[in-house]
C-alpha positions as CSV (number, residue, x, y, z in Angstrom):
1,X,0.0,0.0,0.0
2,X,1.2,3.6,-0.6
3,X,1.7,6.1,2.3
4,X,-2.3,7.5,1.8
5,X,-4.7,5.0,1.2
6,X,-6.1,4.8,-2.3
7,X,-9.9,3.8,-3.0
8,X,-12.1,3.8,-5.8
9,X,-15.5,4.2,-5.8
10,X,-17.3,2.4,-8.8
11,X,-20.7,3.9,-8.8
12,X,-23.1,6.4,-9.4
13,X,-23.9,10.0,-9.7
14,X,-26.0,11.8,-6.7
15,X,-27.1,14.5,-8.1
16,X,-27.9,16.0,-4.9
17,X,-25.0,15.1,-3.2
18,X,-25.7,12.9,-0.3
19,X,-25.3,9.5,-1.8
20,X,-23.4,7.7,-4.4
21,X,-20.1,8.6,-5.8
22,X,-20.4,12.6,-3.9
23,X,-20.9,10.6,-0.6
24,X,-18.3,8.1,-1.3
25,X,-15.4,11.3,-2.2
26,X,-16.9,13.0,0.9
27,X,-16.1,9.8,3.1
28,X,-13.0,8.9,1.2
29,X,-11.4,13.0,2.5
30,X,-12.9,12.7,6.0
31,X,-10.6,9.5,6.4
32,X,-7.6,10.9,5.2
33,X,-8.0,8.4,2.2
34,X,-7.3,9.6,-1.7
35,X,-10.6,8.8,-3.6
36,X,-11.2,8.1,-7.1
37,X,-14.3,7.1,-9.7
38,X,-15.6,5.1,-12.0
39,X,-19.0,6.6,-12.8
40,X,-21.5,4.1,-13.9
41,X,-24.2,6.4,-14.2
42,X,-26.2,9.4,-13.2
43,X,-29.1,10.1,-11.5
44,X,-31.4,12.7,-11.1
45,X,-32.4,12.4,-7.4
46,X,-33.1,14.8,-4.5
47,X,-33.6,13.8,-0.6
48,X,-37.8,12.7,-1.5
49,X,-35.8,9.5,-4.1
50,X,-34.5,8.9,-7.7
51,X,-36.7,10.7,-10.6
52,X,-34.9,9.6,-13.2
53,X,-31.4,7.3,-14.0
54,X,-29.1,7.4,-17.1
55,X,-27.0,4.4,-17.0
56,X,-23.5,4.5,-18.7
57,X,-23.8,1.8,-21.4
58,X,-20.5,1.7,-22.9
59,X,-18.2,-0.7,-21.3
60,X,-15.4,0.3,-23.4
61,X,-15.3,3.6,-21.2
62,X,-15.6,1.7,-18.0
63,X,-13.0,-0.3,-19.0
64,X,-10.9,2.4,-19.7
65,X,-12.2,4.5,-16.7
66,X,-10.6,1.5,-14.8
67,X,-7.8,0.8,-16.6
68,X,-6.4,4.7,-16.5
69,X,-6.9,4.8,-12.2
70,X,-5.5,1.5,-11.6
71,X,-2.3,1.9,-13.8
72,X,-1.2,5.0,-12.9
73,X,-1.9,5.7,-9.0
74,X,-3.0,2.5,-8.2
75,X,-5.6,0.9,-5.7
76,X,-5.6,-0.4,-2.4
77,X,-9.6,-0.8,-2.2
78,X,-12.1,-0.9,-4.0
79,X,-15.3,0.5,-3.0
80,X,-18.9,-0.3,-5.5
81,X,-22.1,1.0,-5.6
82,X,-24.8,1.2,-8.5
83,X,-23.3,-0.4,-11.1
84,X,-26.8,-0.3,-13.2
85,X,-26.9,-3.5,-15.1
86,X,-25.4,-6.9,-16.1
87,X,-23.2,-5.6,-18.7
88,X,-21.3,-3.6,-16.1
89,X,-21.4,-5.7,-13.6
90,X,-19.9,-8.5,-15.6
91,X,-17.1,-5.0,-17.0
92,X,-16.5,-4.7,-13.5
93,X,-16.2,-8.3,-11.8
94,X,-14.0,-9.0,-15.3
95,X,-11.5,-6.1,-14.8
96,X,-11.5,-6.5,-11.0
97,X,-10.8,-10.8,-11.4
98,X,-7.8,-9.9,-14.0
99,X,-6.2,-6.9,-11.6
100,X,-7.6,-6.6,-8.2
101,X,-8.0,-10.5,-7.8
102,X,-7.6,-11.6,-3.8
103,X,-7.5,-8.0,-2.7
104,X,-10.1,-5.6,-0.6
105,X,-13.3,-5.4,-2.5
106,X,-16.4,-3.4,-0.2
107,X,-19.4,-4.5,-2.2
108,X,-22.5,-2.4,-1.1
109,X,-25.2,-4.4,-3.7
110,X,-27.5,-1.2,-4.8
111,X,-30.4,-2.6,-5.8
112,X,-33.8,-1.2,-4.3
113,X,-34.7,2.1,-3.7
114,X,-36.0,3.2,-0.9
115,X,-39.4,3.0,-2.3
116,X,-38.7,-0.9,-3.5
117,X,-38.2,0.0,-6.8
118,X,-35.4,-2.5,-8.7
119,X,-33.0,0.2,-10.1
120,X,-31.1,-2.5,-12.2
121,X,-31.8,-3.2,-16.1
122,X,-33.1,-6.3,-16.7
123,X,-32.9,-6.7,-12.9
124,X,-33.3,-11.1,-13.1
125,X,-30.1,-11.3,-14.9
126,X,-28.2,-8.6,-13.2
127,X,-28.5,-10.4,-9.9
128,X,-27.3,-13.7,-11.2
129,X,-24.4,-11.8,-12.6
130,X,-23.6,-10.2,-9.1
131,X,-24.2,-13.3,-7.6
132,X,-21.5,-15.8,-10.0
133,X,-18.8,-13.0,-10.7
134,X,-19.1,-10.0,-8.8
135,X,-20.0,-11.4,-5.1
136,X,-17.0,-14.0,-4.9
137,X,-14.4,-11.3,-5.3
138,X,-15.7,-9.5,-2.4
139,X,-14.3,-9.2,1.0
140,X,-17.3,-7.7,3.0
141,X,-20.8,-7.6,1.1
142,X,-22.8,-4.8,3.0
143,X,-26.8,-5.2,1.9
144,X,-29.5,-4.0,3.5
145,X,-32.4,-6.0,5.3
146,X,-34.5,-5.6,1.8
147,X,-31.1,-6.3,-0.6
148,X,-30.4,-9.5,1.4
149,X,-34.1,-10.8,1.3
150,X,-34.2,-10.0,-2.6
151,X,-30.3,-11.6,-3.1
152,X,-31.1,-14.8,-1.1
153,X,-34.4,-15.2,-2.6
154,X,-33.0,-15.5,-6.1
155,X,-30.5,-17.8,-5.1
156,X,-33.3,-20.1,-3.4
157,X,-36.0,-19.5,-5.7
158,X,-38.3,-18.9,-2.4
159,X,-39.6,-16.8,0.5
160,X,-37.6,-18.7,3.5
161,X,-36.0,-15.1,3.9
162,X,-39.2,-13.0,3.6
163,X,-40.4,-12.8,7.6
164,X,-37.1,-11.9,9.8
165,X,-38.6,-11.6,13.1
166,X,-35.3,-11.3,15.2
167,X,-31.6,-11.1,14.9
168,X,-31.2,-14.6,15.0
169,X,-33.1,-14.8,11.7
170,X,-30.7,-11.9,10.7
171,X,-27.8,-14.5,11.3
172,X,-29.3,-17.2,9.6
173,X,-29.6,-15.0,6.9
174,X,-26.2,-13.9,6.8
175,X,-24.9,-16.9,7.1
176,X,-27.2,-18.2,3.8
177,X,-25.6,-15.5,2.2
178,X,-21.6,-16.5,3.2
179,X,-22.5,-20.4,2.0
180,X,-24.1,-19.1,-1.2
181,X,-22.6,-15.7,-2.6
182,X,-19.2,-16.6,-2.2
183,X,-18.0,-13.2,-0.5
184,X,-15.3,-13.6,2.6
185,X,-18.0,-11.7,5.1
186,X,-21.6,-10.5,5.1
187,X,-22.2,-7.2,6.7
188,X,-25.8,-7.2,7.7
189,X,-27.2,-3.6,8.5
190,X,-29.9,-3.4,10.6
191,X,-31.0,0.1,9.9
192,X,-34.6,-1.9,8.1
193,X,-35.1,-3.7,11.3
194,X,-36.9,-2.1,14.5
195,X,-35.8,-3.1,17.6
196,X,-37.0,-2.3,21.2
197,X,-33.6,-1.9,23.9
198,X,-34.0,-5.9,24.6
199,X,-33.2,-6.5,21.2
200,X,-36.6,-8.0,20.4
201,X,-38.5,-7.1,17.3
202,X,-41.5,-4.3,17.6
203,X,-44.2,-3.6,14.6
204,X,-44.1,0.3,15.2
205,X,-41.4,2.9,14.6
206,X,-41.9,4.4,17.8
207,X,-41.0,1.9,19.8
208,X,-37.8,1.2,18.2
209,X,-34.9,2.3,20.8
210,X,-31.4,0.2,19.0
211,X,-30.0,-0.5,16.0
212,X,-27.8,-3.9,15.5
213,X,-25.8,-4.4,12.2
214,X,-24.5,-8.3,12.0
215,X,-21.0,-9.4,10.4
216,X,-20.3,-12.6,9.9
217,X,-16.9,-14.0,8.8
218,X,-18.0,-17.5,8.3
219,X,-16.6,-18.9,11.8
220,X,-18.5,-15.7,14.2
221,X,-20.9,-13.5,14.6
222,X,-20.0,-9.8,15.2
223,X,-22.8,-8.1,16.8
224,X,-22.5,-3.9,16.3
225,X,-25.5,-2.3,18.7
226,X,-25.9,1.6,18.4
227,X,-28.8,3.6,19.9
228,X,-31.5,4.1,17.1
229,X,-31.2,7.8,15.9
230,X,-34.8,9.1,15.5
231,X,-34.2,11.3,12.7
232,X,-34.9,11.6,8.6
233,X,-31.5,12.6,7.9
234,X,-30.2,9.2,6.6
235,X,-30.0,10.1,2.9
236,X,-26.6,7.9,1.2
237,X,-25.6,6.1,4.7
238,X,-25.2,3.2,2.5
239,X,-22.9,4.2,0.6
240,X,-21.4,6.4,3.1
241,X,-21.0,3.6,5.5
242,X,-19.2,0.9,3.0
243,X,-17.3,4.1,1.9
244,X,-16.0,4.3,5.2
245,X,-15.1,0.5,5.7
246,X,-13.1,1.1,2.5
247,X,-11.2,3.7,3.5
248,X,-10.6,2.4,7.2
249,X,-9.3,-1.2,5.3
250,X,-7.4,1.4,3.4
251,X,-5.4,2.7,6.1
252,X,-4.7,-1.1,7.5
253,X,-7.5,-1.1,9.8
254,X,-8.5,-4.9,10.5
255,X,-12.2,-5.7,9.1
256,X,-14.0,-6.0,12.2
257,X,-12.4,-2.8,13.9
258,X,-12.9,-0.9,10.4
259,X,-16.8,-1.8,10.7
260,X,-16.7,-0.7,14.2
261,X,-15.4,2.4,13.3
262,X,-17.5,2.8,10.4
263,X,-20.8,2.3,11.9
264,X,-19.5,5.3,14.5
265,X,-19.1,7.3,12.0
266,X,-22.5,7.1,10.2
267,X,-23.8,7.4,13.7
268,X,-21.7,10.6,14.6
269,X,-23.0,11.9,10.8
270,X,-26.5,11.4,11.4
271,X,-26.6,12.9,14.8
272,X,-24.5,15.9,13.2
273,X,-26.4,16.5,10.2
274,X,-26.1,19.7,8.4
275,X,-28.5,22.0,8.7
276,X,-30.3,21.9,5.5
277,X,-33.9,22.2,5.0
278,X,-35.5,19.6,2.8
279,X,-38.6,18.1,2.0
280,X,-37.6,14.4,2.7
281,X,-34.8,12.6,4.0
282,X,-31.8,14.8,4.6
283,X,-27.9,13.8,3.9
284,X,-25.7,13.4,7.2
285,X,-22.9,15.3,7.4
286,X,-19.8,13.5,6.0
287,X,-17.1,15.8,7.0
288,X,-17.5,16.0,10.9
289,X,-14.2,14.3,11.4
290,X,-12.2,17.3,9.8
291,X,-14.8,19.9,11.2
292,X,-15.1,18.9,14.7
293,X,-14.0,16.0,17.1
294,X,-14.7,12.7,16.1
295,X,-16.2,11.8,19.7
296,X,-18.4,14.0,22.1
297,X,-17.9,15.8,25.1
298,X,-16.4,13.6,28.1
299,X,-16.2,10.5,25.9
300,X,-12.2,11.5,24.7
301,X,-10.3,8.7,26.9
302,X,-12.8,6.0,25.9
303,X,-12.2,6.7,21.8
304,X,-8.4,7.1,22.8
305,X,-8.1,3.7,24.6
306,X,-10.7,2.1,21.5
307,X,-8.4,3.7,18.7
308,X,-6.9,1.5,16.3
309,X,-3.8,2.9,17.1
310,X,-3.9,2.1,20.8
311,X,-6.2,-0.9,21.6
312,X,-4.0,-3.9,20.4
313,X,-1.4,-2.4,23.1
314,X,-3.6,-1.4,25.7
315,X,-5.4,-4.5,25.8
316,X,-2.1,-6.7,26.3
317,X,-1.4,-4.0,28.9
318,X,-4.1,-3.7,31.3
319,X,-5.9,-7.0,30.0
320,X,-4.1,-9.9,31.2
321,X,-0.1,-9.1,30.8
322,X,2.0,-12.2,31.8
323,X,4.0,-9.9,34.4
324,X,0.9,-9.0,35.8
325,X,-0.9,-12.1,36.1
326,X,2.2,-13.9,38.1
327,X,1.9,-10.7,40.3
328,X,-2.3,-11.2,40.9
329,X,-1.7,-15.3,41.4
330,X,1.9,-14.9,43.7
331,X,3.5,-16.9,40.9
332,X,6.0,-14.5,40.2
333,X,9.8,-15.4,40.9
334,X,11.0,-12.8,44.0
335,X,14.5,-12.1,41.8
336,X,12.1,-10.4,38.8
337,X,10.3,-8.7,41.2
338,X,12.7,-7.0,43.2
339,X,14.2,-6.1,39.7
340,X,10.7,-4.8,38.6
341,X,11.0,-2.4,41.9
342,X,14.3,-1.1,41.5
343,X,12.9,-0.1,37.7
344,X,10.1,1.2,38.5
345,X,11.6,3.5,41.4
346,X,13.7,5.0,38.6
347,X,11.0,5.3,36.5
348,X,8.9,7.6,39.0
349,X,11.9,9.6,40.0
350,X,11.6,10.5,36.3
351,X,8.1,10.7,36.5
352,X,7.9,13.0,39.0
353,X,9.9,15.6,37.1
354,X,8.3,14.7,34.1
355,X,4.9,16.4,35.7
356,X,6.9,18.9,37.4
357,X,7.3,19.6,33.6
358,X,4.2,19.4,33.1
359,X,4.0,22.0,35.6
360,X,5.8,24.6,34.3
361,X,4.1,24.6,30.8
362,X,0.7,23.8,32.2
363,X,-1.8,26.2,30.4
364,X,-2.8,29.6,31.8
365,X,-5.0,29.1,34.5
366,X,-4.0,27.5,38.3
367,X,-6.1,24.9,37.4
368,X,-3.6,22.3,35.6
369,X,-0.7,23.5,37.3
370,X,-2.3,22.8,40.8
371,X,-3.6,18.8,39.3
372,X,0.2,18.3,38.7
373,X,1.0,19.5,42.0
374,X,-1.3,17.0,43.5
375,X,-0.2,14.3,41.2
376,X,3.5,15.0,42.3
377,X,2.5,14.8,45.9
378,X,0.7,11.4,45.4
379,X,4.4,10.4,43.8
380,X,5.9,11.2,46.8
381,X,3.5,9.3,48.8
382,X,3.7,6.1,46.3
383,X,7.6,6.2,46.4
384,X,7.4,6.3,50.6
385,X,5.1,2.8,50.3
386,X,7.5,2.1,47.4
387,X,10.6,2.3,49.7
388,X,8.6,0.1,52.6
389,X,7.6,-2.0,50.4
390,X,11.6,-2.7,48.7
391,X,12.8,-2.9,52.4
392,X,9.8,-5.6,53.0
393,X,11.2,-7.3,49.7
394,X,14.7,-7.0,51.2
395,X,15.7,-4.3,48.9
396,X,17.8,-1.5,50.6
397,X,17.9,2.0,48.8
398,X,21.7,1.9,48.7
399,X,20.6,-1.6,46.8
400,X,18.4,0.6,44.8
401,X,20.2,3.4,43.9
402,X,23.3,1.0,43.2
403,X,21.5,-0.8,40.2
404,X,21.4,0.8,36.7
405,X,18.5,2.0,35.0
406,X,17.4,-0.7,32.3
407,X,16.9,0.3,28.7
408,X,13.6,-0.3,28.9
409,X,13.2,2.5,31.4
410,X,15.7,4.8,29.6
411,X,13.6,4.8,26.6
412,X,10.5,5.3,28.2
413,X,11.5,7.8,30.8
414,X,13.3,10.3,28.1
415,X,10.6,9.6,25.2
416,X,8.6,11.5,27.9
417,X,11.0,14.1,28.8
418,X,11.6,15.1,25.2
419,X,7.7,14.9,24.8
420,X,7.9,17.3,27.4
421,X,10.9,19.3,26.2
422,X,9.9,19.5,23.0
423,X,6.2,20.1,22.8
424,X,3.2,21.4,24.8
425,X,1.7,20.7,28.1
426,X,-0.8,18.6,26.6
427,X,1.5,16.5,24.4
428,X,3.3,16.0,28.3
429,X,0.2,14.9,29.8
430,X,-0.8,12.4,26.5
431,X,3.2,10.7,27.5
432,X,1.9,10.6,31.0
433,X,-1.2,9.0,30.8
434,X,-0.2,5.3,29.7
435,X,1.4,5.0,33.0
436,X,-1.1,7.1,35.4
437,X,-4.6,5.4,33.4
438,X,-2.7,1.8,32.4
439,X,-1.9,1.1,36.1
440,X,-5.1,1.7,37.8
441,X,-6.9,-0.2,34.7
442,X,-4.6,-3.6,34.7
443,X,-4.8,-3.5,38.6
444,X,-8.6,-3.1,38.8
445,X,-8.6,-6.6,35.8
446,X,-6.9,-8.6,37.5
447,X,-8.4,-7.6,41.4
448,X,-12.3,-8.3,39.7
449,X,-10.8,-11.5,38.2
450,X,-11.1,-15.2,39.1
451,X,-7.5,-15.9,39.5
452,X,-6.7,-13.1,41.8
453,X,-5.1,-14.4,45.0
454,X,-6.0,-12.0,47.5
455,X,-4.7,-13.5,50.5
456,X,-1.4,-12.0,51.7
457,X,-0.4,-15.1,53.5
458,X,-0.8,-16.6,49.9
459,X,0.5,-14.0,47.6
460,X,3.1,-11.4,48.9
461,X,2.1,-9.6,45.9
462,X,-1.0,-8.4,46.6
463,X,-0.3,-5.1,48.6
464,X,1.1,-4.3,44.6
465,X,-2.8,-4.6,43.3
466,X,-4.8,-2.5,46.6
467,X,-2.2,0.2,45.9
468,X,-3.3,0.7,42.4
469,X,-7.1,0.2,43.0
470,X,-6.8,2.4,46.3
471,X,-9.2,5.3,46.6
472,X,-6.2,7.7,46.6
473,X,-5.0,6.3,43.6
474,X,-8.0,6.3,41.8
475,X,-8.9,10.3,42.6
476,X,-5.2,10.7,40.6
477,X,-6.5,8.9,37.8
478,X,-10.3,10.6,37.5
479,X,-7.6,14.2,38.2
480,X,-5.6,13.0,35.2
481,X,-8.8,11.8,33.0
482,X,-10.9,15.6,33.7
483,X,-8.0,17.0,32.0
484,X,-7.5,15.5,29.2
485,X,-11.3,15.8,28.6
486,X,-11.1,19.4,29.3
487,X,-8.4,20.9,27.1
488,X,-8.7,18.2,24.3
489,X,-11.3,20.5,22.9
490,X,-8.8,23.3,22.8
491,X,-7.1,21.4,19.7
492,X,-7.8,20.8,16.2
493,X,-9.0,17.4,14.9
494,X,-5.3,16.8,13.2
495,X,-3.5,17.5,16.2
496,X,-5.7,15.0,18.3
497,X,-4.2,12.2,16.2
498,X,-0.9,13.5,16.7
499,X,-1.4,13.3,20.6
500,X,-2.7,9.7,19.9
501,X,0.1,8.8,18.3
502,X,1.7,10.1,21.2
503,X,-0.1,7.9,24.2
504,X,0.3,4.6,21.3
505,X,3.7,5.2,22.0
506,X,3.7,5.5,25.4
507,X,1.7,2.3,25.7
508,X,3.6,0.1,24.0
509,X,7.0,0.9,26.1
510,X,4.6,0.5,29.3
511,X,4.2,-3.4,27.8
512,X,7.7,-3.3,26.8
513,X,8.7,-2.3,30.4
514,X,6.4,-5.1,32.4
515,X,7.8,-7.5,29.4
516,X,11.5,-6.3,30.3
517,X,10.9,-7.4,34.0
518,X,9.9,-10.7,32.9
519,X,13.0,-11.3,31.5
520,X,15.3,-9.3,33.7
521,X,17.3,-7.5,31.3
522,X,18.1,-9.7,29.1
């Protein structure tokens, strides 16, 4: 792949801009992705449905449409819409079998329009041509509750489809689909199907409360529940959201994350629709993640610890990490532990300047300053129990101070001092938070576990745990947390993923650092 993901959307022409290929280029920039076409036709269409559709009918263009993107800047995905009719379908699934064969292919199957009109020419063969060439090159097929019923029921030549009553009957259907259409994983979306907060199925639209799209990869069932958004503005989230799963595959995103991430972004652009006035279903607003935050107020931490660039590493941190389990169950040899403590005090000798740092270049009001005062005092107070606590473990400070800092430690303790040295107070407090969050979090897994071995006649390593779970500890974290929330706002949507990439970091040396302990060194 090159440096910017490259999709192409092979579709048609909204003429009022919130579906098709306008929805798809909109989606394709909001993702930071470079998007190209293939028009396969126009329509004339406002937010009420499609008045009229001129189909493009000469392959040769397509063909050469296609040929000109994909040998000059290339394609990582491939993205298709309304592709009209069999001829182009059969263009598409020809060019795609000969040059994009065993790569990313997001097939959203346009078929139906809201109003259940087939939009394909000569609609019986156009299906059977999706289904033997285009649906086996796909990677995720995204249909709708009505697409699936009307794909499923030309393969079966019945109605077993026709009356979903639950999700259940959504999976069944899914999993028909996988067996039968040939594509690597069915994306159910569940916008056509009401559903009270028990995830039963209810007759009227009023007393629909959730929303639960279904992907199944042929082994498991990925369940995606959202609040239902009781609003007309859902013009093009179709092709908006396989747009989006796309681009996210685009930028190396694994399939079930990129759907995760996807589906909050159609949420996010329906809740944050522009304020246009229409006469029927409104477009959502594709562009939020450039105009504003791509999470709400107060909800910052909890879309920086689910971030694709974070959660692989925070999960192996604070979900179950080998040094940390031997610690919970008193399996953990004494030698690596006193070597974890004589680490760790250098690491929060560091730490403690690090936020004295943080400090200094804390923004203008007493506020920030005064949470890093606290935070340094509650250091002080963790490296007296610290000290005990070595003296319990027969670790003497001369003992301590004697020993070397690892590299481990080196690289982590200056990657935040730099941090610190070379950027802003909030870039400081992004380097701090792996340790100040990660702690409390891995320490409150392991103390609601099964395994935990609470006894300290049992395991002399459970003092370790209560520290990080204490009350005192835990008003440092929610300290730490308000901040972050507060001034995250005060930055632009670029510089947020900057500061991600800034606590990724940090995370992965925290695992590197428990790992280093494991292994002493060595």
């Amino acid at each position: 792949m090159s440096t910017i993901g490259r999709v192409i959307t092979i579709a048609g022409s909204d003429s009022s801009g919130g579906a098709g290929i306008e929805a798809d280029l909109k989606t394709m920039t909001a993702h930071g992705c470079y998007g190209m076409t293939c028009i396969t036709g126009l329509t004339a269409q406002n937010t009420m449905g499609v008045k009229a559709i001129y189909p493009v009918t000469d392959q040769s263009f397509i063909s050469s449409t296609l040929e000109a993107v994909f040998s000059d800047i290339g394609v990582d995905v491939v993205k298709t819409g309304m592709l009209t009719s069999k001829e182009t379908i059969t263009t598409v699934a020809r060019f795609l079998q000969k040059n994009h064969k065993d790569k990313m292919i997001v097939v959203d199957p346009v078929m139906i329009t809201t109003s259940g009109s087939i939009i394909l020419i000569d609609g019986d063969n156009a299906i059977k041509s999706y289904i033997e060439d285009l649906f086996p090159l796909a990677t995720v097929l995204t249909p709708n509750l009505a697409e699936a019923q009307f794909i499923a029921k030309h393969i079966t030549s019945d109605n077993k489809f026709e009356n979903i009553q639950s999700l259940k009957d959504i999976e069944e259907l899914a999993k028909f689909l996988y067996e039968h259409s040939g594509s690597k994983n069915i994306l159910m979306k569940g916008g056509h199907l009401f559903l009270n907060e028990e995830e039963k199925v209810v007759s009227q639209e009023t007393d629909r409360k959730i929303v639960v799209d279904v992907l199944y990869d042929g082994s498991e069932f990925h369940h995606f529940k959202n609040a239902y958004l009781d609003t007309p503005n859902t013009h093009g989230t179709g092709c908006t959201l396989a747009s989006a799963i796309a681009s996210n595959l685009a930028k190396g995103i694994p399939l079930v994350q990129a759907v995760e991430h996807s589906i909050k972004y159609v949420q996010r652009g329906i809740s944050e629709a522009l304020p246009l006035i229409t006469k029927g279903s409104g477009p959502l607003n594709h562009l939020h993640p450039i105009l504003r935050h791509n999470f709400p107020r107060g909800h910052f931490v909890d879309y920086l610890l689910n971030h694709p660039k974070v959660k692989s590493n925070w999960e192996k941190y604070t979900k179950g990490h080998e040094f940390v389990i031997q610690l919970a169950t008193g399996k953990l040899p004494l030698k690596n532990y006193r070597y974890f403590l004589v680490q760790d005090y250098h690491y929060l000798i560091h730490y403690a300047r690090a936020h004295g740092l943080a400090a200094f270049k804390a923004p203008g009001d007493l506020e920030a300053t005064a949470a890093s005062a606290q935070i340094i005092m509650h250091i002080k107070h963790e490296m007296t129990l610290h000290l005990k606590h070595c003296k319990e473990m027969g670790l003497s400070v001369d003992q301590i101070l004697a020993e070397p800092e690892s590299l481990a430690c080196v690289a982590y303790t200056r990657y935040i001092l730099e941090v610190g040295a070379a950027q802003d107070w909030l870039a400081l407090q992004m380097a701090l938070s792996p340790c100040l969050i990660g702690y409390y979090e891995a320490a409150r897994y392991v103390k609601d576990s099964s395994f935990y071995v609470a006894d300290k006649t049992l395991n002399m390593y459970a003092d370790w745990v209560e520290t990080y779970v204490a009350d005192d500890f835990v008003d440092a974290v929610n300290i730490g947390k308000e901040l972050l929330e507060k001034h995250i706002w005060d930055v632009s949507p670029q510089r947020v993923e900057e500061l991600v990439d800034i606590f990724a970091m940090g995370t992965s040396m925290e695992v590197n650092f428990w790992t280093n302990s494991l292994v002493m060194g060595k």
